[in-house]
Every structure is written in C-alpha cells, then in structure tokens.
N, C-alpha and C positions, 0 to 999 in steps of 0.2 A: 431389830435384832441382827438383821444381815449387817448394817452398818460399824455396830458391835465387832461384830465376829471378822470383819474387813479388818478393821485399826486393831485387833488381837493379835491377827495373826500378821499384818507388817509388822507391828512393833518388834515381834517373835525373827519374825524372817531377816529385817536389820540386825538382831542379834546377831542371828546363826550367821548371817553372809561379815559382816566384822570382825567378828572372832574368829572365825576361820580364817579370813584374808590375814586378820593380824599374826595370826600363828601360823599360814603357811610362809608370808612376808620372814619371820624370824628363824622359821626354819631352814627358810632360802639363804639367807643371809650367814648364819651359821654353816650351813652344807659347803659354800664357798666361798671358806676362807683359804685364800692361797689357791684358788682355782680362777683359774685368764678365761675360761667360756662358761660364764654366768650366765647367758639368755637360756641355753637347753636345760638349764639344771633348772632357774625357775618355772621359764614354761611347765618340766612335767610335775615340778610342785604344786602348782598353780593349778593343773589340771586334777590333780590327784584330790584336793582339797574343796575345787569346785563342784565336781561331782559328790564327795559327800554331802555338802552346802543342799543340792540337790533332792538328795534323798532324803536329808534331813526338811527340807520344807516340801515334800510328797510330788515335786514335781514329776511328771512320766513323760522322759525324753525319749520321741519313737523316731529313731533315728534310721534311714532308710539310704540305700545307693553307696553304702563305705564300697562296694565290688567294683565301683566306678573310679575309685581316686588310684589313681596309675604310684606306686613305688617309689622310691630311690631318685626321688625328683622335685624340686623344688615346684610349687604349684601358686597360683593365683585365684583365691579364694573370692565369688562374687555376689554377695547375699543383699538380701532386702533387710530392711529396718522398720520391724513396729514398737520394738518395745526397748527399755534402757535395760533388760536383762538378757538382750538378743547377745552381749558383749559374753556375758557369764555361760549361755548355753553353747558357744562357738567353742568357748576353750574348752567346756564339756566334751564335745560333739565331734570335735574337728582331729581327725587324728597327726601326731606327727606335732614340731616345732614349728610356732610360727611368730611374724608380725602382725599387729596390726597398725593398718593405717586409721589415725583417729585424727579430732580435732586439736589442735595444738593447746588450748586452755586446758585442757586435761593436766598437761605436764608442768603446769603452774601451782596446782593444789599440794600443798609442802606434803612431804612421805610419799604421798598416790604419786606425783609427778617424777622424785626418783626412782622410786619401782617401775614404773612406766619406761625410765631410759636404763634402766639395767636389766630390765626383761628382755629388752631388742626392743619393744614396739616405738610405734614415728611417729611424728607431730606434724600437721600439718596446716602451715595457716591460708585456707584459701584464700582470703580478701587480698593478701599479697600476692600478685603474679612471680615475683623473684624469689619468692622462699619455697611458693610451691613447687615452681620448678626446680628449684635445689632438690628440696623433700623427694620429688619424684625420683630425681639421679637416683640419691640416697637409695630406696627402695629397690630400683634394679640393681643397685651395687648388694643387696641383702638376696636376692633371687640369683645373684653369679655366686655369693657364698653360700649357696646351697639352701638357704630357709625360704619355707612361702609364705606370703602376703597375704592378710585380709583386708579387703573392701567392702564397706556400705554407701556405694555408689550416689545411693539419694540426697548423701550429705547430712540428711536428718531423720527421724523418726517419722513414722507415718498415722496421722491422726483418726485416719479412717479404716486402716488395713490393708489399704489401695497403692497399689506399686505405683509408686512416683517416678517421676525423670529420673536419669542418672546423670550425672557429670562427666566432662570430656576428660579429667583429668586422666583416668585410669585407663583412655586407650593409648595413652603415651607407651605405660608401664606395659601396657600386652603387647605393643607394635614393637616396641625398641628391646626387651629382653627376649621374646620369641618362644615364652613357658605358655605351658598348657593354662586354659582358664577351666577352674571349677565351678560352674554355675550351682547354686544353691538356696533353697529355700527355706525360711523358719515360718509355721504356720500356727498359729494361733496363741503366738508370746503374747501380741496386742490387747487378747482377752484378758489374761492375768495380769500386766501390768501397763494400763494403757498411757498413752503419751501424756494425758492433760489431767494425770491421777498421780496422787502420792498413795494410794490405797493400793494393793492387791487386791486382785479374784480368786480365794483360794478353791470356787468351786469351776474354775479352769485351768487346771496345774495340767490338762494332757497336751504338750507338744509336740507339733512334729518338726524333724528335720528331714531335707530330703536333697542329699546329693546327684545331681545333673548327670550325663558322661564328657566328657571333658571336650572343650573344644581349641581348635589348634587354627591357629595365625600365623600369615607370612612374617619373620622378624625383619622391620625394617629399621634404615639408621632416622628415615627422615620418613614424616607420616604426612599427608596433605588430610584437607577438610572430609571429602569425599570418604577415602580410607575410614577416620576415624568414625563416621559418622555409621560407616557399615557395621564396624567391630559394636560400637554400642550399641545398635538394634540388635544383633544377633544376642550377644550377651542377656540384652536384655529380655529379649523375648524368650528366651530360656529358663532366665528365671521365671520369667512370667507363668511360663506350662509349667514350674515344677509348685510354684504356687497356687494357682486354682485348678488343676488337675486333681 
C-alpha cells in the first residue's frame, strides 16, 4: 500500500512541479517582451510559482536565520546537497535574485537549458580546467553586477545524508570577489526525495532550511593552496553545525 501511495503521489507532484514550471516559463516569457533584464523578472517568477508547486504538494518549508542574510548586497550562497528538489526549495527559500552555479549538462536539455541561460544561472563543466575557470570569471563578473551565487559545493547529491567533501572550485569565487559567504543548510529533502529513488516520501514533506551568519574573507587577486584550503574548512564546517545542530 505504502508503495501504491509512493508512485500516486510522484506521478501527482511531476504534474504539479511541470505545469507550473511550464506556465511560469510562459509567463516569463510574456512579461518580457521588450524588457533587456530578463534574469530578475524570471527569478521572482520562478519563485512565486515554486512556492505554490510547494503548497500544492504539502511540503512544510521551516525556513530559519532570514535575520542573518545582510541587505542590499550581493551574496554567496553555500548549501549541502541530498536531494534533486534541494534546486526547487533554494528558489523557495532563498530571498532576493540569484544564480546558480550548476552542472553544464543541465543547459543542453532543449527548453530547460534555454531557461537556464535567460534566468542568469551558469554552467559549469568541471572535467574541463579551461572552462571552469572561464565559468568562474563569469560568476564573479555576476557578484560585481550585483546578483548572488549559489553553490552545492559537493558537486553531487548525497546518498546517505552525510555532508561530503566540497570542491576547491568555489574558494576562488570567495577569494577573488571579496562577498560575504552564506553558509546554509537543507535538512531532511533526502527523506522525501532520495538520491537513488524516482519515488517520493510524501510521509516526509517537513523541511528545514537554516541560514548561517555570514562569513567574511580577505579579497584577494591571487589565492595559494594553503589560503584556499582554510576558506573551505571554515565554510564547510559551518554548514556542517547548521546541519546536525
């Protein structure tokens, strides 16, 4: 029966999260015609949209630490990864216009992948050292024009719950633009939709988010080993505490 009521209610929640994408996508698209700053208009589309998607599939996003995200400031968003709806609760959750930094296959899937580059958000292909360094310029150049960044540091989803390594990529982006970082945690997406499942859990729809207080780094032009390797302990252990705390 439980199994039943599993494949019900994804089938249900593919509905709701489609249909809404598709009509908030052509709402977007509509809203700006003849408008040159496309990213802010979709983002709060995007958001406005996700959140009903939300309510409509009973999730209970208990969102915690907004007191903490400083104003009128481009920010660096740096969250863990268990589940592929940690993407959908961020634009929920996260206030304010932002990127994200994602995997560059993303922007190959036809429709999803132009929405993806007229949203703002970036592509990034790790296995190339020359484009992820491009990518990262990129990025700082979107933190000088004023939008924040999100990062899932792990590079992947986590199979057990269990915060994974981060990647060096992202102490570039804190060393060399000099923003604030928002340490960040999503707790218990992995229940509802876990890594090595096409099924939901819809008897775990209670999430929490819990925003860090911001932490602040020397901006440098040029970072050594040492440097980076501090910035991503700290980060990382931050989310750490805001995760099993």
């Amino acid at each position: 029966m439980k199994k039943i009521i599993q494949v019900l209610y994804t089938v249900y929640a593919w509905i709701i999260n489609v249909s809404l994408w598709s009509i908030g996508y052509l709402v977007s698209i509509i809203s700006t015609i003849g408008v040159k700053d496309k990213e802010n208009r979709y983002n709060a589309i995007e958001r406005m949209f996700t959140r009903i998607s939300l309510r409509l599939l009973g999730i209970n996003l208990d969102v915690k630490g907004l007191e903490n995200i400083p104003e009128g400031e481009p920010l660096i968003f740096v969250l863990n990864h268990q589940s592929f709806i940690d993407v959908k609760l961020s634009i929920a959750a996260i206030p304010g216009n932002f990127s994200f930094v994602s995997k560059d296959i993303i922007f190959k899937i036809p429709v999803l992948g132009r929405y993806m580059r007229t949203s703002g958000h970036v592509g990034i292909r790790r296995s190339d050292k020359r484009n992820a360094y491009g990518t990262l310029n990129e990025v700082i150049k979107k933190l000088d024009a004023g939008k924040s960044v999100i990062f899932f540091p792990e590079g992947t989803r986590s199979a057990n719950g269990e915060l994974g390594r981060f990647k060096r990529g992202i102490t570039m982006i804190i060393a060399r633009s000099g923003r604030r970082v928002i340490p960040t945690a999503i707790v218990g997406s992995g229940g509802y939709l876990p890594k090595n499942s096409i099924l939901s859990n819809p008897e775990n729809r209670n999430i929490g988010f819990r925003f860090g207080r911001p932490l602040e780094f020397p901006k440098v032009e040029k970072g050594d080993r040492e440097r980076s390797k501090d910035i991503l302990e700290k980060v990382r252990s931050e989310v750490s505490k805001l995760l099993y705390n």
